[in-house]
C-alpha positions as CSV (number, residue, x, y, z in Angstrom):
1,X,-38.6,-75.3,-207.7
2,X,-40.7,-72.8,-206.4
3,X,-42.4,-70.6,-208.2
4,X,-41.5,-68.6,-211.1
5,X,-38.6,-70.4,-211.2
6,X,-40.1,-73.5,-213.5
7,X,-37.7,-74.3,-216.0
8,X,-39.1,-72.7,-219.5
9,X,-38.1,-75.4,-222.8
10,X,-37.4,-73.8,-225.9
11,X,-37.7,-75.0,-229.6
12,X,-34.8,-77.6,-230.7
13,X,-33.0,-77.1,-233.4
14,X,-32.7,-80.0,-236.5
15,X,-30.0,-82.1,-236.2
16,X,-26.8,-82.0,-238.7
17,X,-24.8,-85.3,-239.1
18,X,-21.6,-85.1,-241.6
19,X,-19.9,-88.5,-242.8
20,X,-15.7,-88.3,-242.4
21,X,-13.5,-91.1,-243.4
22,X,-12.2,-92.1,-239.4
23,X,-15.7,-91.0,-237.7
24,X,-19.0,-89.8,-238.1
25,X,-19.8,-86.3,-236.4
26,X,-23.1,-85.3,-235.1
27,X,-24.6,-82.8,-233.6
28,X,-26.2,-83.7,-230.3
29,X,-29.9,-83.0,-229.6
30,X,-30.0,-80.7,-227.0
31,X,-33.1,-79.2,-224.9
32,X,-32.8,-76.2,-223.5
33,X,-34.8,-74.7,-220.6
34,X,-34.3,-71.5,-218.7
35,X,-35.9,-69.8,-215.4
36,X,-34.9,-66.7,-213.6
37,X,-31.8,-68.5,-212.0
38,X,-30.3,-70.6,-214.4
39,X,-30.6,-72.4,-218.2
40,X,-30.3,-75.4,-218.5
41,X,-29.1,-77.6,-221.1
42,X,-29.6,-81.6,-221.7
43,X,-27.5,-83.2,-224.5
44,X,-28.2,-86.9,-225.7
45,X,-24.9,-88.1,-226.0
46,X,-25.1,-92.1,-225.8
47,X,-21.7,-93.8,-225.1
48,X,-19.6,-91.6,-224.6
49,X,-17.6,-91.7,-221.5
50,X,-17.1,-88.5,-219.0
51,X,-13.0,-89.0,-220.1
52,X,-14.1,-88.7,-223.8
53,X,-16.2,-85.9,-223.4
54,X,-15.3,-81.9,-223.4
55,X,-17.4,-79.2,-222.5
56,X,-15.8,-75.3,-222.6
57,X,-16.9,-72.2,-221.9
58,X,-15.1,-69.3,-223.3
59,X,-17.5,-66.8,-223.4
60,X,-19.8,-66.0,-225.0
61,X,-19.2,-69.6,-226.5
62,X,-20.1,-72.6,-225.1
63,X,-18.9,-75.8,-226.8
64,X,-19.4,-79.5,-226.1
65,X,-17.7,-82.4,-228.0
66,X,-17.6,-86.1,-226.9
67,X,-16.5,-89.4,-228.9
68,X,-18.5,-92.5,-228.4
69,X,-16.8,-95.5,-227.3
70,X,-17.2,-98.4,-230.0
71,X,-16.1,-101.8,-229.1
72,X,-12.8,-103.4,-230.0
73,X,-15.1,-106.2,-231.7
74,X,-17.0,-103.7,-233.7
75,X,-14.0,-101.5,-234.9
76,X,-13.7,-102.3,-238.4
77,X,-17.4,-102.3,-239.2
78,X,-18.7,-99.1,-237.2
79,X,-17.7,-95.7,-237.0
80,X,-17.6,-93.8,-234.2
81,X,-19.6,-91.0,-233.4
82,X,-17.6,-87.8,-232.5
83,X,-20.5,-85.4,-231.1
84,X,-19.8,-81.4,-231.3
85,X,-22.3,-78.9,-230.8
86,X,-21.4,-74.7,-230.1
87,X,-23.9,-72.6,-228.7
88,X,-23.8,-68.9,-228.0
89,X,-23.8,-68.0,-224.2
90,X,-25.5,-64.9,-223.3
91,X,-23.4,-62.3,-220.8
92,X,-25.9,-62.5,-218.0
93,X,-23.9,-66.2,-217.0
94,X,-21.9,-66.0,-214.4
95,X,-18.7,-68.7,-215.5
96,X,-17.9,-69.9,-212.1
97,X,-21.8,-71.0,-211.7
98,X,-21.4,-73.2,-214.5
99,X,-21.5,-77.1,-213.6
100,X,-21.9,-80.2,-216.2
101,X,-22.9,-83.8,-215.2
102,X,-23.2,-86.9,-217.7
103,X,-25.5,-90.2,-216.5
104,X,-26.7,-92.7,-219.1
105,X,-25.6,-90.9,-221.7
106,X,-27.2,-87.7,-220.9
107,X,-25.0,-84.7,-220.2
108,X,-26.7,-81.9,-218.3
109,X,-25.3,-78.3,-218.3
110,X,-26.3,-76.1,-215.8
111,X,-25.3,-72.0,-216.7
112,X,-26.2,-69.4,-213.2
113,X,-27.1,-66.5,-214.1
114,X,-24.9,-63.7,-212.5
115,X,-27.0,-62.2,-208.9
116,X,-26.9,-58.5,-210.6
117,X,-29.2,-60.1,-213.7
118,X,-31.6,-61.9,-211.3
119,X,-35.0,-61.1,-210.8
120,X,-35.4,-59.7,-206.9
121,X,-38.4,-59.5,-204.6
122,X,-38.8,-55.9,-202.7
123,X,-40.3,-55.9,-199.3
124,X,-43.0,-53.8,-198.3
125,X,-42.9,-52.0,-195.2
126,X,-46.4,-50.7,-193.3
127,X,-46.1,-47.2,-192.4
């Protein structure tokens, strides 16, 4: 990225696991990083599979949730994790710029900034 667009990180919040009967739910550590273009958030979400996984946007709320995959032979003794995390969008994100990928485990959200909310350069004529 060029410059002045370097991706800023900002302060995590702790993370909140409740125990339920059928699952354990968890909230996801997520880093979040911002520049004059876009934030960016990355989510740990280990096995969970892109079919098992939702992420919404209906502004100004943003909310992921995801179940891990536990196998068959492990059923009875492990609970699976259900991951669910809301976070508030600001109004500067333009909702068809938004784009999610998950590899490994890690699910990265990209949010665009609308153009009218984007820093621009003015050129200087010579007169």
């Amino acid at each position: 990225m060029s410059k002045g667009t370097s991706l800023k990180k900002q302060e995590p919040k702790a993370q909140q696991i409740t125990q339920a009967d059928t699952h354990v739910q968890i909230e996801p550590r997520v880093d979040i990083f911002e520049n004059d273009n876009e934030i960016l958030l990355v989510a740990d979400m280990p096995g969970v599979e892109p079919s098992a996984l939702d992420v919404r946007l209906d502004t100004p709320q943003l909310t992921i949730q995801g179940r891990q995959s536990v196998p068959a032979t492990e059923q009875a003794s492990l609970s699976p994790l259900f991951f669910e995390r809301s976070f508030r969008v600001p109004p500067s994100i333009d909702a068809n710029g938004v784009k999610a990928e998950l590899k490994k485990g890690v699910l990265k959200i990209r949010l665009e900034k609308s153009e009218k909310v984007r820093p621009k350069k003015i050129q200087v004529r010579a007169i």
